[in-house]
C-alpha positions as CSV (number, residue, x, y, z in Angstrom):
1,X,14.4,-7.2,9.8
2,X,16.1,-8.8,6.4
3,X,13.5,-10.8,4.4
4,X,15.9,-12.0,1.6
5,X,13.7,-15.2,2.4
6,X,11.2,-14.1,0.5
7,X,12.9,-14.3,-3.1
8,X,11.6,-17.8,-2.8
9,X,8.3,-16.6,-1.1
10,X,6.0,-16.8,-4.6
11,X,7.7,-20.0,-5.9
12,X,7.2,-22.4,-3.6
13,X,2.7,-22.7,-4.2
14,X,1.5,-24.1,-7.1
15,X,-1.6,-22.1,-6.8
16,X,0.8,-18.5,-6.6
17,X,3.2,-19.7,-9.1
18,X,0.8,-19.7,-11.8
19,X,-0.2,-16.0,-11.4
20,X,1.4,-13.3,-13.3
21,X,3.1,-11.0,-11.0
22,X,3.5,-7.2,-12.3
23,X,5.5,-6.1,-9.5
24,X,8.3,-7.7,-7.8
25,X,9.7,-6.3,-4.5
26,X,13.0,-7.7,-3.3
27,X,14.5,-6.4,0.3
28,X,13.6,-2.7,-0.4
29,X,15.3,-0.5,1.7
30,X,14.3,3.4,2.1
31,X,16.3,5.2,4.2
32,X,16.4,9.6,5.2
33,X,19.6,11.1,6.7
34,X,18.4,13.5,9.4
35,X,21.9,14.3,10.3
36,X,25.3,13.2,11.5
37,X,25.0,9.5,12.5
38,X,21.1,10.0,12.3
39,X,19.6,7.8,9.9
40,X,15.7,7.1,9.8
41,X,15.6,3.3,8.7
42,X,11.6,4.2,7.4
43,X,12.0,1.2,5.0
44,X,14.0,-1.9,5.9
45,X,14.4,-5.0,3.9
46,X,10.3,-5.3,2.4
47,X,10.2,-8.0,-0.1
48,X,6.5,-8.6,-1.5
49,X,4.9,-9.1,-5.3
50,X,1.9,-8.1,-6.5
51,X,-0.3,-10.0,-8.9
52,X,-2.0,-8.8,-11.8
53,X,-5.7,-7.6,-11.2
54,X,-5.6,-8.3,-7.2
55,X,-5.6,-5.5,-4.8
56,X,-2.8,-5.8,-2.2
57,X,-3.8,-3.7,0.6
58,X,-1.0,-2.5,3.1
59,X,-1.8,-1.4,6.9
60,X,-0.3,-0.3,9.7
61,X,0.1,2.3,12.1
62,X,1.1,5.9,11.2
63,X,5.0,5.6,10.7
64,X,5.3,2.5,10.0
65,X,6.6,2.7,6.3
66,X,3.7,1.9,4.4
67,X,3.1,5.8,2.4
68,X,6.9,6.0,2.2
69,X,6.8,2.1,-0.1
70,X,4.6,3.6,-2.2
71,X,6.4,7.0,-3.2
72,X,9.2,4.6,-3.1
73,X,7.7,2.4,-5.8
74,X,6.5,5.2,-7.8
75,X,10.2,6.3,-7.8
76,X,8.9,9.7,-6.0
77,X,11.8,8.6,-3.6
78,X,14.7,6.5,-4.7
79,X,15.2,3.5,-3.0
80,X,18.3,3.2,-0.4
81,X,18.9,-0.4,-1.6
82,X,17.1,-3.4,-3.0
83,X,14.9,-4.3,-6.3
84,X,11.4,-3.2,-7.7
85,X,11.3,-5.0,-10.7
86,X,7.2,-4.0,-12.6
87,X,6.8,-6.0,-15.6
88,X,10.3,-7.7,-15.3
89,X,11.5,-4.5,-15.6
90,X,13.5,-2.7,-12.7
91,X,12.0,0.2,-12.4
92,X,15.3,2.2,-11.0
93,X,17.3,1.4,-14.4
94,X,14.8,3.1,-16.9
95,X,15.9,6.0,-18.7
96,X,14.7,8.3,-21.7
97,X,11.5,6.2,-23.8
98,X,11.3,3.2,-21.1
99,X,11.0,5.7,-18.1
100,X,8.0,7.8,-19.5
101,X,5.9,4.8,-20.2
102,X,6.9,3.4,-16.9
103,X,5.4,6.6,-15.4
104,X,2.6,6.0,-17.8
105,X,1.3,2.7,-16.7
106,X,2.0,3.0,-12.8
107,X,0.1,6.2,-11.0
108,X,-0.7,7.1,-7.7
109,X,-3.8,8.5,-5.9
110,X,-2.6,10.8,-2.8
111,X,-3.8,11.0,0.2
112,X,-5.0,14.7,0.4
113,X,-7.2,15.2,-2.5
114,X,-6.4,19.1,-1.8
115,X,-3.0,19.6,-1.8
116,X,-2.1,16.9,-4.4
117,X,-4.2,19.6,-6.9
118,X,-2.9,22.6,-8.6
119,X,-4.9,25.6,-7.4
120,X,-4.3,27.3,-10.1
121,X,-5.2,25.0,-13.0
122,X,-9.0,23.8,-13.9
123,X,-10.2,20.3,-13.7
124,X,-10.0,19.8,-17.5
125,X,-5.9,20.5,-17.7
126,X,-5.1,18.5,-14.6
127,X,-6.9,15.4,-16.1
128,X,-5.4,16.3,-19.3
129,X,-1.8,16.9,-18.1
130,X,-1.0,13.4,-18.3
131,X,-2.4,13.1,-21.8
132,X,-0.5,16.1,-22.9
133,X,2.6,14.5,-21.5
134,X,2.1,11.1,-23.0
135,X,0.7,12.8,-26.4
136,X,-2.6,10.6,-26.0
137,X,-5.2,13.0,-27.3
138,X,-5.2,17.1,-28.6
139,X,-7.9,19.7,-29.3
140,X,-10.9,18.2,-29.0
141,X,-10.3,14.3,-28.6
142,X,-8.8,15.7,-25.7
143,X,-11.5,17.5,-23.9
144,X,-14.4,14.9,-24.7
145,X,-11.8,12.1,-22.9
146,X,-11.6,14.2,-20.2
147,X,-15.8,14.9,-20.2
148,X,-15.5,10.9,-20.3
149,X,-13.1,10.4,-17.5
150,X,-14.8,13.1,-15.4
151,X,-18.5,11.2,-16.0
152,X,-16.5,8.0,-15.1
153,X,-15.5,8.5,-11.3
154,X,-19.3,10.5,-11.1
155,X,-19.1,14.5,-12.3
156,X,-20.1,15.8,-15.3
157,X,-19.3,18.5,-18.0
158,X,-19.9,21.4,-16.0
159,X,-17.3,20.5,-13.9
160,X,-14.3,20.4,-16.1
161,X,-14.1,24.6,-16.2
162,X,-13.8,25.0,-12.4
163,X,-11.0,24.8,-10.2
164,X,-10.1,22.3,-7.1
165,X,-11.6,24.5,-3.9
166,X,-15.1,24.6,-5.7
167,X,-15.8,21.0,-5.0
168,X,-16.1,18.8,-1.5
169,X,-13.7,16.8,-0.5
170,X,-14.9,13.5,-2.1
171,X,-15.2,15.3,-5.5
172,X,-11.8,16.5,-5.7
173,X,-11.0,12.5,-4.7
174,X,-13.0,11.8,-7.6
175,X,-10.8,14.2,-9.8
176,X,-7.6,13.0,-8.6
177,X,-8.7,9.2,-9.3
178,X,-9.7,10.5,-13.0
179,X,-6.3,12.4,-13.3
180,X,-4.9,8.7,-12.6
181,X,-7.0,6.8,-15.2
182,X,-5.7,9.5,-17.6
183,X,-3.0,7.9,-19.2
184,X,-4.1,4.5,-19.4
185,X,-2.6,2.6,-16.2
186,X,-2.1,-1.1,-15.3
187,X,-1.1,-0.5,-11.6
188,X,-2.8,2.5,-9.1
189,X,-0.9,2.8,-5.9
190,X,-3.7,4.4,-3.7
191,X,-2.1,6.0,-0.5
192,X,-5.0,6.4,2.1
193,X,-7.7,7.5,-0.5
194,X,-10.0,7.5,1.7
195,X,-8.6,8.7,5.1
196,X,-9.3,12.6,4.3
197,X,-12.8,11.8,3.7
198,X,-15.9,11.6,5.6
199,X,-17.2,7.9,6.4
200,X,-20.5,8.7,3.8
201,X,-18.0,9.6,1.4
202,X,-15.4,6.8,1.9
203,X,-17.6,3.9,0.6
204,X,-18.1,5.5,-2.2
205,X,-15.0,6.3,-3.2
206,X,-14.3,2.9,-2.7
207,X,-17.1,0.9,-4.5
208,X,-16.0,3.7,-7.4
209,X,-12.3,2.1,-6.9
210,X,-13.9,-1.9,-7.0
211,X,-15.8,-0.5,-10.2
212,X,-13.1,0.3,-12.0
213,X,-10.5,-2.6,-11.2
214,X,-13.3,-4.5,-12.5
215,X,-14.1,-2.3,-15.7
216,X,-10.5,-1.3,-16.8
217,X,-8.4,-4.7,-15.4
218,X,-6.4,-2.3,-12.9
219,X,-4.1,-3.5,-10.4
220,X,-3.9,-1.8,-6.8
221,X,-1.6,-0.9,-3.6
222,X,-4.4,-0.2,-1.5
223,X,-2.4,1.4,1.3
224,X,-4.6,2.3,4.4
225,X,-4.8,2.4,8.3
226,X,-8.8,1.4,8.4
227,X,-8.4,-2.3,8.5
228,X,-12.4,-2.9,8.0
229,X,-12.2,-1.5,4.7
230,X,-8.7,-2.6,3.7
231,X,-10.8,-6.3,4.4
232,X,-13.6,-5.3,2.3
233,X,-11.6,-4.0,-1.0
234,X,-8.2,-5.8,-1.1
235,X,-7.5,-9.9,-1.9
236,X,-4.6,-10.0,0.1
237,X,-3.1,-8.1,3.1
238,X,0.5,-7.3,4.5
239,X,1.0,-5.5,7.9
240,X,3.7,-3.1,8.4
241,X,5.5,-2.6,11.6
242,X,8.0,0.1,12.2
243,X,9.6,-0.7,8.3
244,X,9.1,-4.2,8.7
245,X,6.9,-6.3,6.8
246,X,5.8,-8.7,9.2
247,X,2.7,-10.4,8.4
248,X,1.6,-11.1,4.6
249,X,-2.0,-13.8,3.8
250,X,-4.8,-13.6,2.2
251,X,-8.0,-11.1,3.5
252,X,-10.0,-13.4,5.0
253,X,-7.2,-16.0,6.2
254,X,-5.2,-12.8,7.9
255,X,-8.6,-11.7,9.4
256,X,-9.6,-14.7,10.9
257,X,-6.3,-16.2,11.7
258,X,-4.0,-13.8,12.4
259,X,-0.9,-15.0,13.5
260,X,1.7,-12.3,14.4
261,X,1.0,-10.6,17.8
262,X,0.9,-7.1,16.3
263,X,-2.1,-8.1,13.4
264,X,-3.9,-9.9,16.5
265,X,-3.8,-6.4,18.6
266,X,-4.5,-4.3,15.8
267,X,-7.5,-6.5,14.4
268,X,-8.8,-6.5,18.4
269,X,-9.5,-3.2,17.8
270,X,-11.7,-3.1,14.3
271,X,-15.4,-2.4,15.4
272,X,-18.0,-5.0,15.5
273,X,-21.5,-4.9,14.7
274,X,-22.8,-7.1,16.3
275,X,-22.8,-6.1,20.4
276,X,-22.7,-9.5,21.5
277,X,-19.5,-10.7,19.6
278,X,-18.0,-6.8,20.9
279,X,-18.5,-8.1,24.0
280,X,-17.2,-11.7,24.3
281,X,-14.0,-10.1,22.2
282,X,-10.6,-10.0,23.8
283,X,-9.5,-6.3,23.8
284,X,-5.4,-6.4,22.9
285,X,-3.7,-3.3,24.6
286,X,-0.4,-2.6,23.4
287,X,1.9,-0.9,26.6
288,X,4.4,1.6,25.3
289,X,4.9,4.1,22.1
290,X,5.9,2.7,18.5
291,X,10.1,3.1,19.3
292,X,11.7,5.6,16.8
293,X,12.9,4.1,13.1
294,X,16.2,6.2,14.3
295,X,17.2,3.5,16.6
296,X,14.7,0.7,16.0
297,X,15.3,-2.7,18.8
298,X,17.6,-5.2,18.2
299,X,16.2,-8.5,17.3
300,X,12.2,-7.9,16.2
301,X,11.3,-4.4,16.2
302,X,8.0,-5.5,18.0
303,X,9.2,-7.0,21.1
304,X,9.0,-3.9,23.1
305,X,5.4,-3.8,22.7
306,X,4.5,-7.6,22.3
307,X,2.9,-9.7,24.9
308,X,4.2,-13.1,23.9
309,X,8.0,-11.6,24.0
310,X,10.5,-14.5,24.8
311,X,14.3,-13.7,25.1
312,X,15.5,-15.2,21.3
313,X,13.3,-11.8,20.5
314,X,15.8,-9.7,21.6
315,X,19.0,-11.4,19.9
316,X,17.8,-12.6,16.5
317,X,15.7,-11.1,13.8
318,X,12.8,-13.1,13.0
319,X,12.9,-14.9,9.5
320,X,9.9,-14.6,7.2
321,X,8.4,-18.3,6.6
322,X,5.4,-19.6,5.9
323,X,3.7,-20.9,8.6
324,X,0.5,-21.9,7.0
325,X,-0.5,-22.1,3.2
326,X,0.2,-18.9,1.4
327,X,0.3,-17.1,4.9
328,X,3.4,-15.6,5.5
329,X,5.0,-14.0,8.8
330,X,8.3,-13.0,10.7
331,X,7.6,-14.1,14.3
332,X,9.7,-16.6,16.7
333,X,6.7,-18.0,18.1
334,X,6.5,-20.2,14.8
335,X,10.3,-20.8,14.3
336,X,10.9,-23.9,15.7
337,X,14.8,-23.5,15.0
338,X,14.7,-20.8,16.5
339,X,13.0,-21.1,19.6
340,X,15.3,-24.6,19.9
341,X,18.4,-22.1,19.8
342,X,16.7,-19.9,22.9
């Protein structure tokens, strides 16, 4: 689904206009070659921005694109086609100076908090690699911002001499969320932080996140499949389908008005507290399996799956409008040009 629209997307609200965007995302494309005349279209035609301080958070179901945007953004993977411009900057024409302190103010926290640690290393030189890299601190300046860091995100001293399979789950979290406040950033991407962890864990890990954002004026890609608490951390929300962006608002406009038939089904199945609402709730099954990004559907990608599939589905590729105040989507059923074509 193209969403070249969206160049215009941030321009046209006064309210959005005066916000100072530090990342601009203009019809990224990410796509792997399996092999001959097998392409995997993971990311195809995403154009979002991101303000500074606000947490964007970015769901979807597994495969949909939204881990491979981030490693994308972090230039872990280089993009197929499109713009990511970060500070006005575009991120894929840095080189030399420009390049390391682009890798200096935009860091990631992975989803595993395991494997994204070096066995072999103790928790003071994998905090500190990134100030050795960036030539922040030596000798002892070093070591007592590390202590600092480590005290920060909730260990202590005694930790910083031990090595990543001495600690839980959510402490080695902790460590890889101190290894990112390191060097100093402005943006965190956060793929699925929390997913590896167990639910006592999670909220803390995420109350630690809100902390900091407030403390140190961080901006976040809060990327994540539990959509409670993508609601409960993030200021706005985009929904990824099958490489598509298709539904972009704020939290609690996009909770309680959803407006794409793929946000309605997959909010239809957050849990609710309260037994009474649970039960007077509208259950959304989707029929069928997520189609392969190999050979994705013509027209929207979702019309396999969606209920409210008309025939214009199947021929044209949704544009992305917006259909209520600074709420965003790629669906015919508010296209009114289009459903006068059908």
């Amino acid at each position: 689904m193209s969403q070249l629209q969206t160049v215009k997307m941030e321009t046209r609200t006064t309210s959005q206009a005066k916000k100072d965007v530090i990342l601009e995302v203009r019809n990224l494309k990410k796509h792997f070659i399996l092999g001959k005349n097998q392409v995997v279209q993971a990311v195809d035609g995403v154009s979002f921005d991101v303000y500074r301080g606000e947490t964007l958070g970015l769901v979807g179901e597994s495969g949909c694109g939204k881990s491979t945007i981030g490693r994308t953004l972090i230039r872990l993977y280089n993009a197929t086609s499109g713009s990511v411009k970060f500070d006005g900057k575009d991120i894929y024409s840095l080189k030399g100076k420009e390049l390391k302190k682009f890798n200096q103010k935009m860091q990631m926290i992975f989803q595993d908090p395991y494997a994204s640690l070096n066995p072999r290393m103790t928790v003071m030189d994998i905090i500190a690699e990134g100030i050795d890299i960036h030539g922040l601190a030596k000798g002892e300046e070093r070591r007592r911002r590390v202590i600092e860091l480590l005290e920060t995100v909730g260990l202590n001293e005694e930790h910083a001499d031990r090595f990543p399979h001495e600690f839980s789950g959510g402490q080695r979290q902790r460590i890889g969320i101190a290894r990112a406040l390191a060097v100093e950033p402005d943006f965190i991407i956060a793929d699925e932080p929390i997913s590896a962890l167990d639910v006592s864990i999670q909220a803390q890990v995420v109350n630690l996140m809100k902390r900091l954002q407030r403390e140190r004026g961080l901006t976040y890609l809060f990327i994540a499949h539990d959509l409670s608490m993508v609601k409960y951390i993030s200021d706005r929300v985009g929904v990824m389908y099958l490489g598509n962006l298709v539904e972009l608002a704020e939290s609690d406009e996009l909770y309680d008005n959803p407006l794409h038939p793929y946000t309605e089904a997959l909010l239809s199945a957050v849990p609710i507290p309260d037994p009474e609402t649970a039960r007077t709730r509208e259950r959304i099954i989707l029929e069928g399996d997520v189609p392969s990004p190999i050979n994705p559907p013509s027209g929207c990608r979702f019309r396999t799956r969606c209920p409210k599939a008309m025939d214009i589905c199947s021929q044209v590729v949704p544009t992305w409008q917006e259909a209520a105040p600074n709420h965003w989507v790629a669906c015919h059923l508010y296209n009114d040009e289009a459903k006068r074509e059908s």
